[in-house]
DRENDONU-51123 format. One line per 8 residues: their letters; for each residue y negated, z negated, x negated of C-alpha. Coordinates in Angstrom, 1 decimal, always signed. Example, Ala and Ser with C-alpha at 12.3 -4.5 7.8 and 13.67 -1.06 7.14 Angstrom:
<atoms>
AS) +4.5 -7.8 -12.3  +1.1 -7.1 -13.7 $
</atoms>
This chain:
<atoms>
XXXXXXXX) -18.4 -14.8 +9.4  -17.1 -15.2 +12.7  -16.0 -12.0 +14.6  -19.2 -12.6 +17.2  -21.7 -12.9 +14.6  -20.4 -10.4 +12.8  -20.7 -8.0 +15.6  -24.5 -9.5 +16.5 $
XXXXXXXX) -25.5 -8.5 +12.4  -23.9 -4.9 +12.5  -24.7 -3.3 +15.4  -28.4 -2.3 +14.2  -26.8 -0.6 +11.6  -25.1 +2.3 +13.3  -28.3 +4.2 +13.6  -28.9 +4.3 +10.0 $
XXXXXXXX) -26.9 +6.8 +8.9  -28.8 +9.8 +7.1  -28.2 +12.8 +9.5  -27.0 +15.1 +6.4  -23.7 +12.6 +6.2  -23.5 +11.9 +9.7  -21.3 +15.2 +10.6  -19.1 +14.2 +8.0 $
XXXXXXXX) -18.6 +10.5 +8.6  -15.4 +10.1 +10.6  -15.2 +6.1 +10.2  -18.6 +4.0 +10.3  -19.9 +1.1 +11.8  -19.6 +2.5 +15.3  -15.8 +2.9 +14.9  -15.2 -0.1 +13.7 $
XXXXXXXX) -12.4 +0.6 +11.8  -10.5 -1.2 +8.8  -12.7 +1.4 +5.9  -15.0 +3.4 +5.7  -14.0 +7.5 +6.0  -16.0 +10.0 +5.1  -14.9 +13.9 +5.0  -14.9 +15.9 +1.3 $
XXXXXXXX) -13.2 +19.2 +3.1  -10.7 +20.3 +4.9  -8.0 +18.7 +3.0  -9.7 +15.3 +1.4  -11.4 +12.2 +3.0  -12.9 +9.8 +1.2  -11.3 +6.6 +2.5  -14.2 +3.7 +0.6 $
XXXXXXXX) -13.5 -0.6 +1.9  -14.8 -4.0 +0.1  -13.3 -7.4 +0.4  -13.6 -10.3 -1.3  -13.2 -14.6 -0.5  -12.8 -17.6 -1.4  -9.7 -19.4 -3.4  -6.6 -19.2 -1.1 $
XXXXXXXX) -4.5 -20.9 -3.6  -5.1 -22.7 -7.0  -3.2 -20.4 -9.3  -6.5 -17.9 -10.7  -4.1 -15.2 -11.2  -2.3 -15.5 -7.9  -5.5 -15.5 -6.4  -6.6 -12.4 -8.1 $
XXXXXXXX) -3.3 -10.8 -7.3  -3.9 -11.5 -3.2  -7.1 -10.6 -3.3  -6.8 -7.6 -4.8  -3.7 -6.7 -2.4  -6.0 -7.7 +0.5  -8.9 -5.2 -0.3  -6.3 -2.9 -0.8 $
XXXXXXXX) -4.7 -3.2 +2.2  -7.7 -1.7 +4.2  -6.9 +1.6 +2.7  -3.3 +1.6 +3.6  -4.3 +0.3 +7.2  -6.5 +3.6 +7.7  -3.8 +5.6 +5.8  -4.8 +6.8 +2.3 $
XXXXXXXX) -3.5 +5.7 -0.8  -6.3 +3.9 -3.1  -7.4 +5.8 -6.7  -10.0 +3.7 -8.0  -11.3 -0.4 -7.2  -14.1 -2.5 -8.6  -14.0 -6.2 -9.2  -16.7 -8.3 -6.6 $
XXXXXXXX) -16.4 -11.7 -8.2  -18.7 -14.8 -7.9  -18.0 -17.6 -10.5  -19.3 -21.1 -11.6  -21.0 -20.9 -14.5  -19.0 -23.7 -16.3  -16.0 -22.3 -15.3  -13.7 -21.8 -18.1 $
XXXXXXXX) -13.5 -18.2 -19.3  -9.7 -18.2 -19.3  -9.5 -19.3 -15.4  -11.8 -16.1 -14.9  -9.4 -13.6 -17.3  -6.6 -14.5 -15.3  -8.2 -13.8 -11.7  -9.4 -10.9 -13.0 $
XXXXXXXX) -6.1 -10.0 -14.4  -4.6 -10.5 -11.6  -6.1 -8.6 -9.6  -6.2 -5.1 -11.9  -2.1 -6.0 -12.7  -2.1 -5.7 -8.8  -4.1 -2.7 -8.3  -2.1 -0.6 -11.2 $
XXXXXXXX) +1.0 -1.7 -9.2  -0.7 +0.7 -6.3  -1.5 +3.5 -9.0  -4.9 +2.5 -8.3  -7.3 +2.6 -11.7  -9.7 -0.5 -12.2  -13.0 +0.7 -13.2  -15.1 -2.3 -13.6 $
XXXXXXXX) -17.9 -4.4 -11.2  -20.3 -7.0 -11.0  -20.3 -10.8 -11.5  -23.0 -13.5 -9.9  -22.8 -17.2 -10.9  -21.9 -18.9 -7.9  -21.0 -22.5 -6.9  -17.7 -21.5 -5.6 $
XXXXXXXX) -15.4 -18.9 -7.0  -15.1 -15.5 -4.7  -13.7 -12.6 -6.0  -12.3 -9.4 -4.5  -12.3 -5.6 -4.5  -14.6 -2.7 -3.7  -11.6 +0.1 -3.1  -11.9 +3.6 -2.9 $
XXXXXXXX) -8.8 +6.1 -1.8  -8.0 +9.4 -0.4  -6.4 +10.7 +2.8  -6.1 +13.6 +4.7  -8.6 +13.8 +7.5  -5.8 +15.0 +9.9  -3.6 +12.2 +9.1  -5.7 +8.7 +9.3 $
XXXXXXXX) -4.1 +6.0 +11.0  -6.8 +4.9 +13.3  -7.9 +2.2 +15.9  -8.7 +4.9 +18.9  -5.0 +6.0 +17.6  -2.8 +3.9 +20.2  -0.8 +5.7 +22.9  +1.2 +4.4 +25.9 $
XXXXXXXX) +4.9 +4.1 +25.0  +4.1 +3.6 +21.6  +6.0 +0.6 +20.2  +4.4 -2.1 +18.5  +5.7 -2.6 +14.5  +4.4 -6.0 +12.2  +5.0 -5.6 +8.8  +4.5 -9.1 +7.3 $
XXXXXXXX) +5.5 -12.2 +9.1  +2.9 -14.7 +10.7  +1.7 -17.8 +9.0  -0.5 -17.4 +5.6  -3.5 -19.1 +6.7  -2.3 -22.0 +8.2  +0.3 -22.9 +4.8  -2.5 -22.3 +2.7 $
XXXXXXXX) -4.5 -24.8 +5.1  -1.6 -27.2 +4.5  -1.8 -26.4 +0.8  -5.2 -27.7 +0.6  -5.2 -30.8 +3.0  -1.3 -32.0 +2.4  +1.9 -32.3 +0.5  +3.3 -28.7 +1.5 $
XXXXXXXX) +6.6 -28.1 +0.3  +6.4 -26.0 -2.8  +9.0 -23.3 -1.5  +7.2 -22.7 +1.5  +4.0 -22.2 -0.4  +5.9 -19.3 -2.8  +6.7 -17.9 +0.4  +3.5 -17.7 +1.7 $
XXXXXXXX) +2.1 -16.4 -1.6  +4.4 -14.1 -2.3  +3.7 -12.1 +1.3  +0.4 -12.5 +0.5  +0.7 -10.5 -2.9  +2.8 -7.7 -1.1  +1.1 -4.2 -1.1  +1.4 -2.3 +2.4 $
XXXXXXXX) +2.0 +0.5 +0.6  +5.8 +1.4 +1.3  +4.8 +0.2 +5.3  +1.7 +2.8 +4.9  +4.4 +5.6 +4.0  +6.8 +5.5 +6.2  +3.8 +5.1 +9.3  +2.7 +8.4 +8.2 $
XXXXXXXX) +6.4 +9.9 +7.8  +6.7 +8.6 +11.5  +3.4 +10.3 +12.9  +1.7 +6.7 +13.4  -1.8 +7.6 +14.7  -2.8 +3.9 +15.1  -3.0 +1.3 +13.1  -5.0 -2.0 +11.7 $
XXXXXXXX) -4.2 -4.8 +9.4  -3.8 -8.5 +10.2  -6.5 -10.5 +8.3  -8.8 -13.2 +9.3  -9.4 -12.2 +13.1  -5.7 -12.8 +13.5  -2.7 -11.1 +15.4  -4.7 -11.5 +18.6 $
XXXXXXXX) -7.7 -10.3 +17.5  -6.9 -7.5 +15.7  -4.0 -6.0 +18.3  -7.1 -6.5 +20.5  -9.5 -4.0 +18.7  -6.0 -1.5 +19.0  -6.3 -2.2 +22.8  -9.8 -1.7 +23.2 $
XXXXXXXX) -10.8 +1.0 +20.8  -7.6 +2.8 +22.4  -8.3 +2.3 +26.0  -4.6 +0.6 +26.5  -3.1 -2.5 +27.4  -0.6 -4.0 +24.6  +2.4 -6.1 +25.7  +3.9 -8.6 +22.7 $
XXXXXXXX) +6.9 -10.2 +23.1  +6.2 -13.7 +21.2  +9.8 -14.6 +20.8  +9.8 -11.1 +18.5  +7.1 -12.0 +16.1  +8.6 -12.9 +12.7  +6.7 -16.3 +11.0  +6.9 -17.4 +7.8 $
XXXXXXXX) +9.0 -20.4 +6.8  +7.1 -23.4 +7.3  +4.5 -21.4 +9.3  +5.4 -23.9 +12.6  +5.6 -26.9 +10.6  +2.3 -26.7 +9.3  +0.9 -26.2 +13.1  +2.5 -28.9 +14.3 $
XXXXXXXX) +0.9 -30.8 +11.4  -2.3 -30.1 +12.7  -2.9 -27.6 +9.7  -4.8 -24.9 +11.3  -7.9 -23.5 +9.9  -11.3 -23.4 +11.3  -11.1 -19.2 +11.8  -7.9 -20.1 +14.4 $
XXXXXXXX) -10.4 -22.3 +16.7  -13.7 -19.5 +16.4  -10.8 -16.6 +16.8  -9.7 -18.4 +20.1  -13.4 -18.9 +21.9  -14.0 -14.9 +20.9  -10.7 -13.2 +22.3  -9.0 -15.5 +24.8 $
XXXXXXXX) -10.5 -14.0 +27.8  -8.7 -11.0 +27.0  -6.0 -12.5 +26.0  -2.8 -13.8 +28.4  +0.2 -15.9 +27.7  +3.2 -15.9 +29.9  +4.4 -19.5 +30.4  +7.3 -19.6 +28.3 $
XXXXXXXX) +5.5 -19.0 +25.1  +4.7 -22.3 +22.9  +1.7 -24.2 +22.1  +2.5 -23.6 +18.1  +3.4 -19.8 +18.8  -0.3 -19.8 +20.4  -2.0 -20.9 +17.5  -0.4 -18.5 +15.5 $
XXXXXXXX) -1.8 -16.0 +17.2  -5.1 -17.2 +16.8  -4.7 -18.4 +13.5  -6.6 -16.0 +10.4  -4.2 -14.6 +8.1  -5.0 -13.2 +4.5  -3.3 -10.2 +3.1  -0.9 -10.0 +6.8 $
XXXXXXXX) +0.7 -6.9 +7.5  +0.1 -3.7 +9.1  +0.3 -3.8 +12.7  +1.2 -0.2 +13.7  +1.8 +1.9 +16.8  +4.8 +3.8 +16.7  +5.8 +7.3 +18.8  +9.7 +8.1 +18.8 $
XXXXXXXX) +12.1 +6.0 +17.1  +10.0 +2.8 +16.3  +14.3 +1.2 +15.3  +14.5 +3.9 +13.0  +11.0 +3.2 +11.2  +11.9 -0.3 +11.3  +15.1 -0.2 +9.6  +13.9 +2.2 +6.7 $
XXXXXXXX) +10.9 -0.1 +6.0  +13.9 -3.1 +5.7  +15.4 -0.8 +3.0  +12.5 -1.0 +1.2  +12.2 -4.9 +1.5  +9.0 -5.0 +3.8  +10.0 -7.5 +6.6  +8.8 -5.2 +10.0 $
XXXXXXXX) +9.8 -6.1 +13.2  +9.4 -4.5 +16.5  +6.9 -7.0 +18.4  +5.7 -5.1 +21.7  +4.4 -1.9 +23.2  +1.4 -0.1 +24.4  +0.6 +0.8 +28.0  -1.5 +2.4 +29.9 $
XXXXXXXX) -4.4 -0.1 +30.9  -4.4 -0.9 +35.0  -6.9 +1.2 +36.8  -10.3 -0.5 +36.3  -9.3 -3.1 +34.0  -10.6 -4.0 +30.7  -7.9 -3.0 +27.9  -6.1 -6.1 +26.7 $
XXXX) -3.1 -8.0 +25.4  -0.5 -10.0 +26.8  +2.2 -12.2 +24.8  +5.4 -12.9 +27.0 $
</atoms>
């Protein structure tokens, strides 16, 4: 669904919380966030997310593999580490059994790679494959990386470069060069855990993933839900190879143009930044990065997640919004 829509179906929802678990839900529908949190004690939250889509790309257990590390990747954005996932999966019924075995080996080969036991889950017959996770994880209820968690002077940190959903588009509608397509694929596979780490060894408070409501759209929620302005410097975001050859190819998918019509009124771009850079910004992304705010030494953070082969860059800062203005971004 579309990030208007989706708002219009949930917002009846927040009032139907059982007042016995609404003390101890930190994260709900109100908040908005990346999972679900709910406190255990002092020392434990339950940290509980479900996501699951379509084929990105035609290899079942590569599928199964990005799926997996996208579901995942919600628990990491809110800053637990995930214990246990169930499979969600939707499958033709003619579908040949092996096809299935290796989407849903992929994605358990993917989960054990994130010490992350799974446990089992349910299967519909369905038209057109689907097939993620149900993921549950723990964190400590002092320590979540949040949306509300932005501060000015924070320093804005990407930890996956820009450009999955429009190779995939190409992927699907073109001759895409088959390099480029490992590329995208591989960052697609790529657990946030190491980025997830070192966030919390640098005191990040704030944090979301980049997924289908794109950079824009999801540094947006940061801005809003933290009451600050974020400035991104576009020449600083880092793209996948082939990522600008596939806009220029007018490979963009349908998500970029719904993402736009939501989020460009709060959205500005200085004059020097590009056309294709624009779309980026727009464009859905599946399994992207963390997006982080970083206190202190956001070089530092940067250069230790490099050491451990996740791609970061620093992209922008927070600021503190202008007196009676609505909190958005700007790309310069």
């Amino acid at each position: 669904m579309g990030p208007e829509a989706l708002a219009q179906v949930l917002r009846p929802l927040t009032a139907l919380v059982p007042p016995e678990r609404k003390a101890d839900l930190i994260v709900g529908l109100a908040e908005g966030d990346d999972a679900a949190v709910l406190k255990l004690d002092a020392e434990k939250a339950l940290v509980f997310t479900v996501d699951f889509f379509t084929p990105v790309v035609d290899d079942p257990y590569d599928f199964g593999a990005v799926a997996a590390a996208n579901a995942l990747s919600d628990v990491y954005a809110t800053g637990g580490e995930p214990l246990m996932a169930l499979n969600v999966a939707a499958f033709p019924a003619d579908l040949d059994p092996a096809v299935i075995a290796a989407v849903v080996r992929g994605g358990a080969e993917k989960a054990a790679e994130a010490g992350c036991a799974t446990a089992g889950g349910h299967t519909i017959q369905d038209a057109e494959p689907k097939f993620g996770l149900a993921v549950i994880g723990l964190a400590h209820p002092d320590r979540l990386f949040l949306k509300t968690g932005v501060r000015p002077g924070d320093s804005l940190v990407l930890t996956k470069p820009l450009g999955t959903g429009v190779i995939t588009t190409w992927a699907k509608n073109g001759a895409v060069d088959p390099a480029v397509l490992a590329g995208a694929v591989e960052s697609m596979k790529r657990l946030n855990r190491n980025a997830a780490r070192v966030f919390a060894r640098f005191g990040v408070k704030g944090c979301t993933d980049v997924t289908g409501f794109s950079l824009a759209g999801h540094a947006l929620e940061l801005a809003e839900k933290s009451s600050v302005r974020l400035e991104i410097d576009a020449g600083a975001l880092p793209l996948l190879p082939g990522a600008r050859a596939a806009v220029e190819g007018k490979f963009v998918p349908g998500g970029a143009k719904r993402n736009r019509s939501y989020y460009e009124d709060r959205v500005t771009f200085a004059d020097g930044v590009d056309s294709v850079v624009r779309t980026l910004c727009f464009a859905p992304e599946t399994s992207g990065g963390l997006l982080a705010a970083v206190p202190g030494d956001a070089e530092g953070c940067v250069r230790e997640l490099r050491d451990l082969g996740v791609e970061a860059a620093v992209i922008g800062r927070a600021l503190p919004a202008v007196d009676g203005a609505v909190p958005g971004i700007g790309f310069r």
